[in-house]
C-alpha positions in Angstrom: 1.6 13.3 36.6 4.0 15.3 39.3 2.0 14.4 43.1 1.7 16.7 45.7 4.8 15.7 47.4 7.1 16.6 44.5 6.0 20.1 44.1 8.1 22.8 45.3 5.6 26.2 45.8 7.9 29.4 45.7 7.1 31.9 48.3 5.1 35.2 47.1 4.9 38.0 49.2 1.6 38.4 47.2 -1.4 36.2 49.3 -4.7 36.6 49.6 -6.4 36.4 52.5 -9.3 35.3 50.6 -7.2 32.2 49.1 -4.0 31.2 51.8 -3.4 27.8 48.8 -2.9 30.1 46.4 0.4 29.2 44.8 -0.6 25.7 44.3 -3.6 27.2 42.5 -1.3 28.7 40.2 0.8 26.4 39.5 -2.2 24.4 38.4 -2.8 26.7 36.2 0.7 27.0 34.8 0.4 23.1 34.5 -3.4 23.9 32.6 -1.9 25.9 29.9 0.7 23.6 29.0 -1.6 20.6 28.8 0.1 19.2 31.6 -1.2 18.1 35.2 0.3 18.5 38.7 -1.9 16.2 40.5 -5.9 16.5 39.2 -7.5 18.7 36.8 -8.9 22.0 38.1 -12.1 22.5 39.9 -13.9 25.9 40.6 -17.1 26.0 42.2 -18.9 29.1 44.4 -19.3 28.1 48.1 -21.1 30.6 50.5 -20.5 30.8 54.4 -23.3 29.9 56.1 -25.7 33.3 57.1 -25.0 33.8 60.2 -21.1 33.9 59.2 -22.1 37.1 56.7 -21.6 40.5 57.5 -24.2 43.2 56.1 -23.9 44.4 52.5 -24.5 48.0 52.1 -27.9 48.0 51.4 -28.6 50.5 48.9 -26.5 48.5 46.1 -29.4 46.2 45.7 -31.7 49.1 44.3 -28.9 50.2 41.6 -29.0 53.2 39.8 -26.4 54.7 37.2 -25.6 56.6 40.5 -24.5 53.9 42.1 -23.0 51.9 39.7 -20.4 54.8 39.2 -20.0 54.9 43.1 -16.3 53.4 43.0 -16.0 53.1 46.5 -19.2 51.3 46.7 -18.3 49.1 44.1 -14.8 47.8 45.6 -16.5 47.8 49.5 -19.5 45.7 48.4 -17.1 43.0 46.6 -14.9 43.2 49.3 -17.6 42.2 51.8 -19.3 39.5 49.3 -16.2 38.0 49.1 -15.6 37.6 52.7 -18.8 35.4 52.9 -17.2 33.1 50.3 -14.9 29.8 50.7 -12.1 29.4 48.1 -11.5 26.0 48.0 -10.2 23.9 45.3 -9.1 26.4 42.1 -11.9 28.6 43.1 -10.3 32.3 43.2 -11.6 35.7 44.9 -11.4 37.4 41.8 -12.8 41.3 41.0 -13.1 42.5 37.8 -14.1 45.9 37.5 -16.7 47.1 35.1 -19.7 48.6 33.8 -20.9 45.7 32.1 -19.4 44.8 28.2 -21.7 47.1 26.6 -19.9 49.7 28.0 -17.9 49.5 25.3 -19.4 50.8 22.6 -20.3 53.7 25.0 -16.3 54.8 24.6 -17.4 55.4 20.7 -20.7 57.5 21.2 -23.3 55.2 22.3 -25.4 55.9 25.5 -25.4 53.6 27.5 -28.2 52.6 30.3 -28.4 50.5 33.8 -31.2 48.5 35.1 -31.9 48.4 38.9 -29.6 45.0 38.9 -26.9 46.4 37.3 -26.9 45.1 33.6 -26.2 47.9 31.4 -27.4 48.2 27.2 -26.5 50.3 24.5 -28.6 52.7 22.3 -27.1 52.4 18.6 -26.0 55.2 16.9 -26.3 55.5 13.2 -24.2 54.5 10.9 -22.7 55.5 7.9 -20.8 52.4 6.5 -19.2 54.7 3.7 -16.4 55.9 6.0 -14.7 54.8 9.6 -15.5 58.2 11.1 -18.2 56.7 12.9 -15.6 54.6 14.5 -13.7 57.4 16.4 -12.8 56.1 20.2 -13.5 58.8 22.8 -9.9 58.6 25.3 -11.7 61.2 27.2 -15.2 59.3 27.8 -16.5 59.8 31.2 -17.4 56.0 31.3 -13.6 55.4 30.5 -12.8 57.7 33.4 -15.1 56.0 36.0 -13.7 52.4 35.0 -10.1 53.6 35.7 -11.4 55.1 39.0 -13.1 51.6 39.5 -10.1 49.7 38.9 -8.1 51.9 40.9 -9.9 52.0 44.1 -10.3 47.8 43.5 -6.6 47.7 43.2 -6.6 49.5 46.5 -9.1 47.9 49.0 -8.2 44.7 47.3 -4.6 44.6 48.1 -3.8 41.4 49.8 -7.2 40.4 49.8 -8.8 39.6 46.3 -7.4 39.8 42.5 -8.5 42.4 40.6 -9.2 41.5 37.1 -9.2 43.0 33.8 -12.8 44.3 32.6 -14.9 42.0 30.5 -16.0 44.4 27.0 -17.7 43.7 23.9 -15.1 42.9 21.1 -14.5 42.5 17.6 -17.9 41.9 16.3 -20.1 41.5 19.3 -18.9 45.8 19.7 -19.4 46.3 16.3 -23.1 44.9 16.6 -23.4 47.0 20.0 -22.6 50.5 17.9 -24.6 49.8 15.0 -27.1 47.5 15.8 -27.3 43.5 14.8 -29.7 43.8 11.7 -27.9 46.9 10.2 -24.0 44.7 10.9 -25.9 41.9 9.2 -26.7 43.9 6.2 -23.7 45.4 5.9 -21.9 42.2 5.8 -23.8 41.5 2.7 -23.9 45.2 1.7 -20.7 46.3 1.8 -18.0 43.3 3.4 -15.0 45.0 2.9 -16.2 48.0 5.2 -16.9 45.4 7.8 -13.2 44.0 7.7 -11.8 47.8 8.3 -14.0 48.5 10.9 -13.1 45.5 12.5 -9.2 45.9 12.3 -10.2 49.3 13.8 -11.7 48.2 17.1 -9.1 46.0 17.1 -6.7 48.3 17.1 -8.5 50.5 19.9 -9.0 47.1 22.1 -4.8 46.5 22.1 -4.4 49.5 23.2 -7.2 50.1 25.6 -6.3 46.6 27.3 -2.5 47.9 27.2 -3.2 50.0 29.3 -5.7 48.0 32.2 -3.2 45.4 31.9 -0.2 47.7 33.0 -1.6 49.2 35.6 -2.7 45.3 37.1 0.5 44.1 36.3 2.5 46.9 38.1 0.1 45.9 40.9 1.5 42.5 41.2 -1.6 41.0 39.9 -2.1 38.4 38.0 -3.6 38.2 34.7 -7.4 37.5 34.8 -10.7 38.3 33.6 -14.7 37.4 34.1 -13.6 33.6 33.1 -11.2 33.0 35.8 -7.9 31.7 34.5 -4.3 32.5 35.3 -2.0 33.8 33.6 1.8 35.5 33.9 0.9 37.4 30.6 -1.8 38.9 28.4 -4.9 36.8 28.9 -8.4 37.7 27.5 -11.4 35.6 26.6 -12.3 36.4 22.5 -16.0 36.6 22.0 -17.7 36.4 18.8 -21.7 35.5 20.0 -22.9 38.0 16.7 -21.5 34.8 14.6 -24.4 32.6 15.3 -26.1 34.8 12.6 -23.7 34.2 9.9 -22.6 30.9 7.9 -19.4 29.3 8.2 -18.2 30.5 4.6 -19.1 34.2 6.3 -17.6 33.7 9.1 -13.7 32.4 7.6 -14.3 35.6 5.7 -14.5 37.9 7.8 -14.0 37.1 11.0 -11.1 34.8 11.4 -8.6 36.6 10.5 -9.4 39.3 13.6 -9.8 36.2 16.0 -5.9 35.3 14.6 -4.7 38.8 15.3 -6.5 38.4 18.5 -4.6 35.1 19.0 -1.5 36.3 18.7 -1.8 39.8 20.4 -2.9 37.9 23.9 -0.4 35.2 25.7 -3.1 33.5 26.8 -6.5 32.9 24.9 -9.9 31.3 25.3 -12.3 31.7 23.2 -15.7 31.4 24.4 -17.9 29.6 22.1 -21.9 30.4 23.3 -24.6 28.1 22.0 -25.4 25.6 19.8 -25.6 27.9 16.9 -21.9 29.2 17.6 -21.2 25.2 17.4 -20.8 25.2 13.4 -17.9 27.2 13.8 -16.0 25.0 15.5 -14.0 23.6 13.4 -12.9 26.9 12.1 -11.6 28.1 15.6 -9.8 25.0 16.3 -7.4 26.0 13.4 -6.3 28.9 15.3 -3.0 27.7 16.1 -2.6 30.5 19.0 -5.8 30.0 20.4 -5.2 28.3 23.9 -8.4 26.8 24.8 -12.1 26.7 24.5 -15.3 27.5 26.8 -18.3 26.6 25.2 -21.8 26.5 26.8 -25.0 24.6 25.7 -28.2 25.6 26.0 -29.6 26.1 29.3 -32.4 23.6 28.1 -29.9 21.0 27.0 -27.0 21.3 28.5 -26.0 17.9 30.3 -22.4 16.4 29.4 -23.5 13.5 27.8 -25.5 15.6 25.0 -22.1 17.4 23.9 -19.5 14.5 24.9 -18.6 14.6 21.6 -18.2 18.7 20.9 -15.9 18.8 24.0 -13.9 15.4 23.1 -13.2 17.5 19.4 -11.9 20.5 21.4 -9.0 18.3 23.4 -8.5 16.0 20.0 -7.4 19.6 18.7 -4.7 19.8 21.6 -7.2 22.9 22.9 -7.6 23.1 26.8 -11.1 22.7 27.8 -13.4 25.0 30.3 -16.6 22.6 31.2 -19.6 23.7 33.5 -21.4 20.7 35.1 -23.2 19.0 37.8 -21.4 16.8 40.0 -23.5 13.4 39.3 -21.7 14.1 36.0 -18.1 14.1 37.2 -17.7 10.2 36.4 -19.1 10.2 33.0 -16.3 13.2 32.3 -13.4 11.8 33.8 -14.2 8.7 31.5 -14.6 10.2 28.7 -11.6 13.4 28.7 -8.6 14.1 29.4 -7.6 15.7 32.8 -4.7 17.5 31.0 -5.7 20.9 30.5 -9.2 20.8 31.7 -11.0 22.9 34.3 -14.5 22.2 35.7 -16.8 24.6 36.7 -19.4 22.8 38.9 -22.5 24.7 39.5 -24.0 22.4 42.2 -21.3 22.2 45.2 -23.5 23.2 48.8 -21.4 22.8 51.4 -17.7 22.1 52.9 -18.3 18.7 52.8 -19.9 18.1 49.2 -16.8 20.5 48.2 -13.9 17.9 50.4 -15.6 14.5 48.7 -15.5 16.6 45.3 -11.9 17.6 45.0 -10.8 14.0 46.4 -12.7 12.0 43.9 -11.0 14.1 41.1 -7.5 13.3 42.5 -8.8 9.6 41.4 -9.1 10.9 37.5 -6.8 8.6 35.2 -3.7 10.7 33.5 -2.8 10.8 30.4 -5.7 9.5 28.4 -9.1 8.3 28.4 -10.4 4.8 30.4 
């Protein structure tokens, strides 16, 4: 374990208002990816001001419309207000990722796509004919493309100095194909006709390399760091990989015709998490552990179930398989984790953190956590 006092930050002409310990964030991060520690494990945790320490949101983003959800200006002045009213302590970052919601990308190959008054946006399928890939043809020109450049743009803009901007979070691999097509007809064509499923999947993964080519160079060129909807850190190509369509299939499906994409995936990104959603997805997990490239894992339990003690075991296979590990608790659970994982390459999310103080006694109780190895 390297203490505080043997760290030695580099100056950035880079801060963030929003976050003035930044570099020491980082550098915990750099640490979380090698499996290593600097001093504790990280922490992230959302922390509001107090009301009367908030400025007024504009008012009209709480009655969304597809208006203004494509209202880029709204967009980055709303998140740059939001996050004034927020306190970044421990490893939590002011982070912005611009977007029309994942389902958005299955709108770049045809399908419309629809908001609700609180933003979430769906997909109409389109149908498909599973003989050919023509179906598959990505739009470069799609309006909805053109609006989450602008988006990202006029983030990178009002952001500067302030917050991160982030990479978009989309449907991939199999959770897009599902979005195009539909979940029942992907399911029968998996039966149906398996090798069409493999080529349309090498397709959208084709089309996701270069469509996150492209967000990535102009955040990069930005000075930003790489980052996404699960808030990591990275000096390279990070993305979360996504497969919530496999809770419908069986294992022996699954190593058929999905791992190989999740190994291309792998090894197109620096940096990798994949985000395993469920119970249902749990089956898979031995599979996904044998993705050498694959960095870490985030799973989540059910929101009826989901205390530590119930999957002790799930996350204790996920560091066995040298994986770093993203956890979402409570802090009355803090002691049963830290004596029962690793610190090394771990990052808490704690969802119940109220106030300054809570968030102090939090972060100092961690620094306690025993390296290298369980009590």
């Amino acid at each position: 374990m390297i203490r505080k006092s043997q760290m030695k930050l580099q100056s950035s002409s880079n801060l963030y208002t929003h976050k003035p310990d930044y570099e020491i964030t980082k550098l915990r991060f750099d640490a979380f990816w090698e499996r290593e520690i600097i001093d504790r494990p990280l922490v992230q945790f959302s922390l509001y001001k107090s009301k009367n320490e908030r400025f007024a949101l504009p008012a009209h983003w709480h009655a969304r419309s597809e208006e203004t959800q494509v209202d880029v200006e709204l967009f980055a002045k709303w998140h740059l207000i939001d996050l004034s009213h927020q306190l970044f302590l421990g490893d939590s970052l002011p982070i912005v990722c611009p977007g029309l919601g994942p389902a958005v990308m299955a709108a770049f190959y045809g399908c419309p796509l629809h908001f609700d008054q609180y933003g979430n946006s769906w997909n109409e399928p389109i149908v498909a004919d599973f003989n050919g890939l023509e179906c598959l043809t990505f739009n470069w020109e799609s309006p909805w493309l053109s609006t989450l450049r602008h988006l990202t743009t006029a983030c990178l803009n009002m952001g500067a100095g302030h917050f991160i901007t982030g990479m978009s979070n989309w449907f991939t691999g199999a959770d897009c194909l599902a979005a195009i097509f539909g979940s029942q007809n992907l399911v029968k064509a998996l039966i149906q006709d398996p090798d069409w499923v493999k080529q349309a999947l090498d397709r959208l993964q084709t089309d996701f390399e270069q469509l996150y080519l492209e967000f990535h160079k102009e955040l990069s060129s930005a000075g930003q760091p790489g980052t996404t909807w699960l808030p990591l850190l990275s000096d390279g190509r990070y993305y979360v990989i996504t497969n919530d369509f496999s809770i419908m299939t069986s294992t022996t499906l699954y190593r058929k015709l999905f791992l190989d994409g999740a190994i291309r995936e792998c090894q197109y990104l620096d940096h990798s998490v994949y985000h395993l959603d469920g119970p249902d997805a749990v089956r898979h997990l031995d599979t996904i552990l044998e993705l050498e490239q694959l960095d870490g894992v985030h799973f989540i339990p059910s929101l009826s179930d989901a205390s530590f003690t119930r999957w002790a075991g799930v996350y204790k296979r996920i560091q066995d398989a040298g994986k770093c590990l993203i956890v979402n608790c409570e802090m009355d659970e803090i002691d049963a984790i830290s004596n029962t994982l690793m610190p090394e390459g771990l990052l808490l999310n704690v969802m119940n953190v109220t106030s300054i103080e809570e968030a102090n006694d939090l972060l100092k109780h961690v620094e306690k956590w025993p390296p290298n190895g369980r009590v």
